[in-house]
C-alpha positions in Angstrom: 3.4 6.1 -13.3 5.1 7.5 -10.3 2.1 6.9 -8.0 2.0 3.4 -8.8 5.8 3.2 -8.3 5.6 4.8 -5.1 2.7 2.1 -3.8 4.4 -0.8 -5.1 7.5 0.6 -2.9 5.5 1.3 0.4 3.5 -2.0 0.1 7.2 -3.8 -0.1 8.4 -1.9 3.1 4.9 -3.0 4.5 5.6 -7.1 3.6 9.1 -6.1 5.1 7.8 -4.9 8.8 5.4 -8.0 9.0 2.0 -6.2 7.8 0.6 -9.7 6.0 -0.1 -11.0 9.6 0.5 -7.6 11.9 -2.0 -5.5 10.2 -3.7 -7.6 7.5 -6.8 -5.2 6.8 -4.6 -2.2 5.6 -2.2 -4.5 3.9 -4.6 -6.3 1.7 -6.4 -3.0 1.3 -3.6 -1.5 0.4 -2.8 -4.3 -2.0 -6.0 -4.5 -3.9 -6.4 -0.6 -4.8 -2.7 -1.2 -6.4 -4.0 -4.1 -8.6 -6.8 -1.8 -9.6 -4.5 0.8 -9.9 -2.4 -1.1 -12.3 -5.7 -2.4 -14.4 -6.9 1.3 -14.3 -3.5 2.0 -16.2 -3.5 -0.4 -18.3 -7.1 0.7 -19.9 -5.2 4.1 -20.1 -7.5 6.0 -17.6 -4.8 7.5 -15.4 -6.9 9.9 -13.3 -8.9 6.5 -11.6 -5.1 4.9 -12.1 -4.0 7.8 -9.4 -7.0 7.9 -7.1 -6.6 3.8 -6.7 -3.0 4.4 -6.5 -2.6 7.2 -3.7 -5.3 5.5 -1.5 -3.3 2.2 -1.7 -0.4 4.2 -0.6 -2.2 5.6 2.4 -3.4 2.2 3.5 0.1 0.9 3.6 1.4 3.6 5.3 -1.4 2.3 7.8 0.4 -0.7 7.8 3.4 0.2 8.5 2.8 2.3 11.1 0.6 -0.6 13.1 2.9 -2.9 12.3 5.7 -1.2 14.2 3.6 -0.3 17.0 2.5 -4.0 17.2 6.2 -4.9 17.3 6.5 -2.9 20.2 8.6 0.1 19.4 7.3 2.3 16.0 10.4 3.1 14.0 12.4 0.9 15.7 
């Protein structure tokens, strides 16, 4: 699933920028509603699969964004 695909990816840029330590709370948020995601897919109910999926996307985009800005210069 494309949604799924597209969390795993953001959650990696997130480990990249330092989010495990810099903004823990959106990173292990973010992580968790991908595992559910994944186990919603698996069972073959895609429209939970997406919800789980989409909100763990938003959360590491959270990440990311305070992890830069705790680093001192977002996008940097």
């Amino acid at each position: 699933m494309a949604q799924i695909n597209d969390a795993s990816s953001k959650i990696a840029q997130a480990k990249e920028v330092g989010a495990e330590s810099l903004a823990p709370y959106e990173y292990y948020y973010a992580t968790s509603h991908l595992t559910k995601a994944m186990s919603e897919a698996a069972e073959g109910d895609y429209s939970d699969a997406i919800d789980f999926a989409e909100v763990a996307q938003q959360y590491a985009d959270k990440a990311i964004k305070l992890s830069r800005e705790a680093r001192g210069g977002a996008g940097r």
